[in-house]
C-alpha positions as CSV (number, residue, x, y, z in Angstrom):
1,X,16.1,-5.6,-19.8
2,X,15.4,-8.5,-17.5
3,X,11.6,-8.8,-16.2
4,X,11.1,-9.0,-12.8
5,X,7.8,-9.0,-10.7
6,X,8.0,-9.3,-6.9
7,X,4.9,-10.2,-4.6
8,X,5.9,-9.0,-1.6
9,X,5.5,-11.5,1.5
10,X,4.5,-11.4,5.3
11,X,6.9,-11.2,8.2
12,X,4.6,-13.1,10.3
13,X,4.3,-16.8,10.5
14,X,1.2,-19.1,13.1
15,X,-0.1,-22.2,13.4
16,X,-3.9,-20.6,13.5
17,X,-6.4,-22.6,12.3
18,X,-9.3,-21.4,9.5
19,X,-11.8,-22.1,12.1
20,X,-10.4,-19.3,14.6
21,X,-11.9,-16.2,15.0
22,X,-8.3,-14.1,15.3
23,X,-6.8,-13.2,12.4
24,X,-4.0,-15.3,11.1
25,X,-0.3,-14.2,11.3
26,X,1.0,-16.2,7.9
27,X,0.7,-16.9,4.7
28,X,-0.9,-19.0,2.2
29,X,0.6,-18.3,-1.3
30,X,-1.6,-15.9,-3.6
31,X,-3.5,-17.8,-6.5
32,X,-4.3,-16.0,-9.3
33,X,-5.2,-17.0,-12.6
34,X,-5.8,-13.9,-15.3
35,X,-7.8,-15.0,-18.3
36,X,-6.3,-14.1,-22.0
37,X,-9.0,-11.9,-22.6
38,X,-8.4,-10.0,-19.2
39,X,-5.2,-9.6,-20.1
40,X,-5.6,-7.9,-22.9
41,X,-8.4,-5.8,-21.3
42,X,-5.3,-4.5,-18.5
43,X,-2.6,-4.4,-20.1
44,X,-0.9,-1.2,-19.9
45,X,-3.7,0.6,-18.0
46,X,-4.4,2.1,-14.7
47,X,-8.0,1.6,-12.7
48,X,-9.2,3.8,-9.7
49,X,-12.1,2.5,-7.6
50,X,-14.3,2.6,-4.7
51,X,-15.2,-1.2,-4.8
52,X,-18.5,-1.8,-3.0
53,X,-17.3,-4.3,-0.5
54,X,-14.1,-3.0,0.3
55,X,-16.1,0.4,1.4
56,X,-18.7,-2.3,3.5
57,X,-14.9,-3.0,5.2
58,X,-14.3,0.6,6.0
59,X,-17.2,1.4,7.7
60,X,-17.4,-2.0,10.0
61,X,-13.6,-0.8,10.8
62,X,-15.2,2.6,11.7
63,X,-17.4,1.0,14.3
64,X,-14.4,-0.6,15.8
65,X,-12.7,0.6,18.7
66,X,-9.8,1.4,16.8
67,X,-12.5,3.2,13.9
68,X,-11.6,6.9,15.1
69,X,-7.5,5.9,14.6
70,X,-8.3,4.0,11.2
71,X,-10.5,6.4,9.5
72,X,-11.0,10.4,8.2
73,X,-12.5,13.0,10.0
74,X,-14.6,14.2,6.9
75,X,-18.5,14.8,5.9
76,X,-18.5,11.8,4.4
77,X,-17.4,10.3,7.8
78,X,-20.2,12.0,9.5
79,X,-22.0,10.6,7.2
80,X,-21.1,7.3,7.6
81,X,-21.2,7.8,11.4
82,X,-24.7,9.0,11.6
83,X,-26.0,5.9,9.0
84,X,-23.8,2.8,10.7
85,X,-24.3,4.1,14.4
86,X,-27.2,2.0,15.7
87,X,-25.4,-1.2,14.3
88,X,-22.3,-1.4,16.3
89,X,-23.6,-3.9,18.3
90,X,-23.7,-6.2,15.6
91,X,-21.8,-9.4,16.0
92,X,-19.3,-8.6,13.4
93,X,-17.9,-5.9,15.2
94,X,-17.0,-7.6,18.2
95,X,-16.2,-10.7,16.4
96,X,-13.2,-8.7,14.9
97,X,-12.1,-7.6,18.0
98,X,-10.2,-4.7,16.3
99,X,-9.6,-3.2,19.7
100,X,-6.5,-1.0,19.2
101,X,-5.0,0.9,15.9
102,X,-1.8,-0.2,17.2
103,X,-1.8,-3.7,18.4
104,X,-4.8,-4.9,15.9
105,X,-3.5,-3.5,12.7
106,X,-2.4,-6.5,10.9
107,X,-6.3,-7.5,11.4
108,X,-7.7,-4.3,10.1
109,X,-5.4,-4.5,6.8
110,X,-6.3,-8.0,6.2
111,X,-9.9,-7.3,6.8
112,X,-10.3,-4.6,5.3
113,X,-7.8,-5.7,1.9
114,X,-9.1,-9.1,1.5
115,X,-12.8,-7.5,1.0
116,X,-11.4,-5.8,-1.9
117,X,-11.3,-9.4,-4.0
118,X,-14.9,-9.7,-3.3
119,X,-18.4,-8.1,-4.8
120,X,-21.9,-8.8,-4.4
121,X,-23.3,-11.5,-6.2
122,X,-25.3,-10.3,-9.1
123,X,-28.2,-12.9,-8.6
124,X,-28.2,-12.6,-5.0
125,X,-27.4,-9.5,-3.1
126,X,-27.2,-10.9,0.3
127,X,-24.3,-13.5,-0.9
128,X,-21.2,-11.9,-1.2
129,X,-18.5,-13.9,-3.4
130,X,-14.8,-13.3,-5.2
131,X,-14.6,-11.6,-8.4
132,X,-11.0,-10.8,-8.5
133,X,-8.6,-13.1,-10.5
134,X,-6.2,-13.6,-7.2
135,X,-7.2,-15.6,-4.3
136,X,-6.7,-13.6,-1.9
137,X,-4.8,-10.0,-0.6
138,X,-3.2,-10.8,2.7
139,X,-3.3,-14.1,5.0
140,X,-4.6,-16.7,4.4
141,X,-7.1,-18.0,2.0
142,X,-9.4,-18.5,4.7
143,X,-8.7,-15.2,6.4
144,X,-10.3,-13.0,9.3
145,X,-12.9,-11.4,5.8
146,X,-13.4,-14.7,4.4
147,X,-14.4,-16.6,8.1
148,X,-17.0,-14.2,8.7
149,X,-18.3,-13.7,5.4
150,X,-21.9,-14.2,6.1
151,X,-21.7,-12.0,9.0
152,X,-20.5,-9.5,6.8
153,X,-23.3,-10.1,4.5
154,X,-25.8,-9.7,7.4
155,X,-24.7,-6.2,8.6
156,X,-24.8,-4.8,4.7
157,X,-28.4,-6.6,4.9
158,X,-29.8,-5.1,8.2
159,X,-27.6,-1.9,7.8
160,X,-28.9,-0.6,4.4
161,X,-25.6,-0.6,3.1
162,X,-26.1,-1.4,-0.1
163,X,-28.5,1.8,-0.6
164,X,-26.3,4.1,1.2
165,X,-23.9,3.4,-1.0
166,X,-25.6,3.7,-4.1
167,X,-26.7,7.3,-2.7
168,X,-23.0,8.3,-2.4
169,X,-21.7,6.9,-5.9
170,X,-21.5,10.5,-6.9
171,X,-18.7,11.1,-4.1
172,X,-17.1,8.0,-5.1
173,X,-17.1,9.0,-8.6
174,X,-15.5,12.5,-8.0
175,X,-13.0,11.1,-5.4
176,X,-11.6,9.0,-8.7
177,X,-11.5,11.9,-10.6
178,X,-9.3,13.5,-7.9
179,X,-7.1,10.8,-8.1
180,X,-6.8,10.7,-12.1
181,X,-6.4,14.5,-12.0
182,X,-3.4,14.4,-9.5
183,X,-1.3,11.7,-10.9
184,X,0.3,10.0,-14.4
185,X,0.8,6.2,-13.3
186,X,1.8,5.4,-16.9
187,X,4.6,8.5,-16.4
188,X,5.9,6.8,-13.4
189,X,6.0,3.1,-14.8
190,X,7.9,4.6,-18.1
191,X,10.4,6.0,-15.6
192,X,10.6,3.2,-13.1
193,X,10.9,0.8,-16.2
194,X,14.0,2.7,-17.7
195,X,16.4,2.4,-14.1
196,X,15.0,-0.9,-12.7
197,X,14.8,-4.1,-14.2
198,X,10.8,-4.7,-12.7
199,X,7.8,-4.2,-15.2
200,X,4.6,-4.9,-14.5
201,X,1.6,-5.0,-17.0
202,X,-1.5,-3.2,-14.9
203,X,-1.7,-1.0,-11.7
204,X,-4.9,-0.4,-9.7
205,X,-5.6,2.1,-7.1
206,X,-7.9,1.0,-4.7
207,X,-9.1,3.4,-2.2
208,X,-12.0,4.4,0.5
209,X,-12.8,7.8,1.3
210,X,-12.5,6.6,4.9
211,X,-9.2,5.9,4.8
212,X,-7.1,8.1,7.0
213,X,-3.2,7.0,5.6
214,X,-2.5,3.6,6.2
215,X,-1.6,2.0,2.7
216,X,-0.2,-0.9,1.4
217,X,0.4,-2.5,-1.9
218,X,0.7,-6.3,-3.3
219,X,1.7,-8.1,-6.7
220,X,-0.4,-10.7,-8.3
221,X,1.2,-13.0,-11.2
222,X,-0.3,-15.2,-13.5
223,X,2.9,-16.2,-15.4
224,X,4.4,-13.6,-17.6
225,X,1.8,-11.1,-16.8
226,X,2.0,-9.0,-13.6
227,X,-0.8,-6.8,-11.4
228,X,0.2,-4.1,-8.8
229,X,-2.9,-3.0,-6.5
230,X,-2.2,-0.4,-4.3
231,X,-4.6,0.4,-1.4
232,X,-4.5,3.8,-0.6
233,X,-6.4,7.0,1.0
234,X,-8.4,9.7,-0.5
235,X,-6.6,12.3,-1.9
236,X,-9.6,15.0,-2.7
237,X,-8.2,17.5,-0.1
238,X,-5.2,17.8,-1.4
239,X,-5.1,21.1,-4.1
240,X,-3.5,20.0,-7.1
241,X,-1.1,22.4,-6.8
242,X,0.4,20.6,-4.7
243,X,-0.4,17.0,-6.5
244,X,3.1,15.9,-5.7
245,X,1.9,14.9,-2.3
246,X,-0.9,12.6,-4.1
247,X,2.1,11.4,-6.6
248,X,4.1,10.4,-3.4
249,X,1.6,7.9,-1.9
250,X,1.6,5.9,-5.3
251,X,4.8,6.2,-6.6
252,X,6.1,5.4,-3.5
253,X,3.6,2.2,-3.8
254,X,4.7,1.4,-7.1
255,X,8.4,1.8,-6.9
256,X,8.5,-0.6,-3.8
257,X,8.4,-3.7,-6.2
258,X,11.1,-2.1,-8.3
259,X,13.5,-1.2,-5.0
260,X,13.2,-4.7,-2.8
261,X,13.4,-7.1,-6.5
262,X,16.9,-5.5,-6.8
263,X,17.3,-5.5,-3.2
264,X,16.7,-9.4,-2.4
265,X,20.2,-10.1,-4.2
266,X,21.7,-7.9,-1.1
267,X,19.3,-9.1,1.8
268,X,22.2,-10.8,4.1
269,X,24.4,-7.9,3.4
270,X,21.9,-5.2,4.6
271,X,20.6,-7.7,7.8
272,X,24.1,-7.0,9.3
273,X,25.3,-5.1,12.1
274,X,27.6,-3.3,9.7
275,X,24.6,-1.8,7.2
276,X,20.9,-1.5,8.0
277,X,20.6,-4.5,10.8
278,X,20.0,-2.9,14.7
279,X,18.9,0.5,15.2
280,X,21.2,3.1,13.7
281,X,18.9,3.8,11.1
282,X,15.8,3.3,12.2
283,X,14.4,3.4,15.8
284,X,11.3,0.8,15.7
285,X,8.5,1.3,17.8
286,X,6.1,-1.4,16.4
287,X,8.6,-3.5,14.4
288,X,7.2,-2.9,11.0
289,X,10.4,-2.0,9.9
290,X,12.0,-5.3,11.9
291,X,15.3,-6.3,10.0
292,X,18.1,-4.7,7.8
293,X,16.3,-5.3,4.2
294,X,13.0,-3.3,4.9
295,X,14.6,-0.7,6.6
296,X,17.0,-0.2,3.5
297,X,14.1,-0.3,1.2
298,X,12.2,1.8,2.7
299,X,15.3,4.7,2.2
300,X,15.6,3.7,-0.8
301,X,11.7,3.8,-2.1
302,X,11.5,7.4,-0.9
303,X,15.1,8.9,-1.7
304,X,13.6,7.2,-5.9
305,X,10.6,8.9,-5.5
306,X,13.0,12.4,-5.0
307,X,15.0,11.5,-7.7
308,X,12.1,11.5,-10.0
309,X,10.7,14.3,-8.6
310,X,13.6,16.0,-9.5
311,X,13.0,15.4,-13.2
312,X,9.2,16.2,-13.0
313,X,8.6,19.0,-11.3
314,X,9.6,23.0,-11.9
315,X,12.6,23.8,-9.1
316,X,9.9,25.7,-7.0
317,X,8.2,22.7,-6.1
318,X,11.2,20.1,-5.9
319,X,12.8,23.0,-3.3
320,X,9.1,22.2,-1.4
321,X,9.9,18.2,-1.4
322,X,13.2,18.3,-0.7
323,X,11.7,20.2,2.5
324,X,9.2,18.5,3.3
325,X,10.1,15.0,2.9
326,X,13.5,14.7,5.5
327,X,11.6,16.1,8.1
328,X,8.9,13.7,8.0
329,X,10.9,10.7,7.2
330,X,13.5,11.5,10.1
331,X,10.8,13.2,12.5
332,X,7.7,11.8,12.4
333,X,9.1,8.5,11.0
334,X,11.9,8.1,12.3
335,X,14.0,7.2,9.7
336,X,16.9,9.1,11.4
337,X,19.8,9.4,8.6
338,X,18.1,9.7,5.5
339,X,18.7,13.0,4.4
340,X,22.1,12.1,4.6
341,X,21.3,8.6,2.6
342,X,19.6,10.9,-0.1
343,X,22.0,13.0,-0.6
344,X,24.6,10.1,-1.1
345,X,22.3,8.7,-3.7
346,X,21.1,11.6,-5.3
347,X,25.2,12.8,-5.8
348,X,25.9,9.1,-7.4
349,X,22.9,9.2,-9.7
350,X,24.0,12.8,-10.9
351,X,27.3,11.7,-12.1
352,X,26.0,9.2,-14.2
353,X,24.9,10.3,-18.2
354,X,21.8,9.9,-20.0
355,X,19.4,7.3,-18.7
356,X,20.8,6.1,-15.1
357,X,20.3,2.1,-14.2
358,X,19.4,2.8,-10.5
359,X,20.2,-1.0,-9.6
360,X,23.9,-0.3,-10.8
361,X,24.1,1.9,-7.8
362,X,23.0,-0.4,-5.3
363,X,26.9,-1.5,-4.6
364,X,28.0,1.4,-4.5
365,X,25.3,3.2,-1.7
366,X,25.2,0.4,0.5
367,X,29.3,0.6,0.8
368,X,28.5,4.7,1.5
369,X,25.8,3.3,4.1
370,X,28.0,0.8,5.9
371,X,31.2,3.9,6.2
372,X,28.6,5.9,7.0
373,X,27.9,4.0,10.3
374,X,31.2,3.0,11.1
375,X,31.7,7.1,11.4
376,X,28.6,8.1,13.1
377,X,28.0,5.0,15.4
């Protein structure tokens, strides 16, 4: 089966300088460079972590003004609240000028995603410096983290920081094991792998406890060897009984690479007024979702990650997705047609035998779409 690895790019484009203050609305290109020896370290595994300086990012966000929107209402928020209270008057926090959850989220993701390339360094622990093997997560190189660097360095410094989060490495520790207890990665990659030609060598989960749902996920390559790092919330309050609502926030991470790489050989077809272009499938309020292609692949990541779920779990609890997922895809999302979109797919992947190449059906659901909305429009 073909390989292909997608990193995923921005919608935004400026002409900011690295000099400016604001965040930047483009994009450099991500370099990354993965050693042989790190390779062979990753390959085929999955890692869970609470990095140090990507949890510094989530609690400057919380002193923002958009901190209450941004973050969980938890003890360990309380927590956080009752430590990092007397310092949000620190320069960083206005510098950010993360005023609004809905109008400064672009900044809050690349501030907050950007830290997670970065530790303290281990000779000095005021300097903070990159220890990932890609460049950078989101912007630019030089982006809203990396132009105020020191200031971020200054407020772990005068905020005790570092200490308070050596004196909740315990939580940390048990908020991974939540994770690992709640969902097979390696299950999903074997099943992605066998109905989409994408593989990709090593998957992290990156997460904060103060995360309250906003997630993303991006693609680092170093040749023929591929990383997916998904940045995700905390998922300890979730019973693992019901661990398919954990497995749904990563797999419908992972499967995003699988569903737009098969997706770009379609992208002027689904831009048009006749399939997912306009607003018959998806009423945009804050144009995430601001053309044809993402709105398709967003049906299509979730209406996967039923399809799966209809081969993993016992009938009780794939009756409780099926119920579950419509009405907060069409409702609170407003993805407004997809139960009928899942339905079309799920009844063209069920007449297919033995292993089912999901991009085979692309032709085939689109056409559906596009009738579809010449009947209902």
């Amino acid at each position: 089966m073909q390989r292909i690895v997608l990193i995923f790019l921005s919608i935004f484009f400026s002409t900011a300088t690295y000099g400016q203050s604001t965040a930047d609305r483009g994009w450099d290109p991500i370099l990354t460079e993965i050693p042989m020896d790190q390779r062979k370290t990753l390959s085929g595994t999955t890692a869970f972590e609470v990095p140090e300086v990507y949890e510094l990012a989530m609690v400057v966000i919380s002193l923002t003004a958009a901190g209450p929107d941004l973050t969980a209402d938890s003890d360990y928020a309380k927590a956080v609240a009752q430590h990092f209270a007397p310092y949000a008057d620190h320069e960083l926090i206005s510098r950010l000028g993360i005023n609004s959850s809905k109008t400064d989220w672009f900044s809050a993701y690349e501030f907050r995603e950007n830290a997670a390339a970065f530790c303290f360094d281990s000779e000095n622990e005021d300097l903070i410096v990159r220890c990932k093997p890609y460049s950078h997560v989101w912007g630019r190189q030089a982006n809203v983290f990396v132009r105020n660097i020191d200031l971020v360095a200054d407020f772990a410094r005068v905020s005790g920081f570092r200490a308070f989060y050596v004196e909740h490495k315990s939580l940390y520790e048990a908020e991974i094991r939540a994770w690992k207890d709640r969902v097979d990665v390696g299950a999903m990659k074997v099943w992605l792998e066998a109905r989409f030609p994408v593989s990709e060598d090593h998957y992290g989960i990156v997460f904060s406890p103060l995360t309250n749902g906003w997630h993303s996920t991006q693609g680092y390559e170093d040749g023929d060897f591929a990383i997916r790092v998904m940045y995700l919330e905390s998922v300890s309050d979730q019973p693992i009984s019901d661990a398919y609502n954990a497995a749904r926030i990563v797999f419908t991470e992972i499967d995003h690479s699988h569903v737009n790489a098969v997706a770009e050989q379609y992208r002027a077809r689904l831009n048009s007024a006749n399939a997912f272009g306009g607003d018959f499938w998806f009423k945009s309020e804050n144009g995430v979702y601001d053309d044809g292609f993402r709105v398709f692949t967003e049906y299509m990541t979730w209406a996967v990650f039923e399809l799966w779920a209809r081969e993993t779990y016992p009938e009780a609890m794939q009756t409780e997705i099926t119920s579950s997922v419509a009405p907060k895809m069409t409702l609170q999302r407003r993805f407004i047609h997809y139960a009928d979109f899942r339905d079309a797919l799920i009844k063209r992947y069920q007449i297919q035998t033995g292993v089912v190449d999901i991009a085979a059906l692309y032709p085939d659901i689109i056409a559906w779409a596009e009738d579809f909305r010449a009947m209902n429009e």
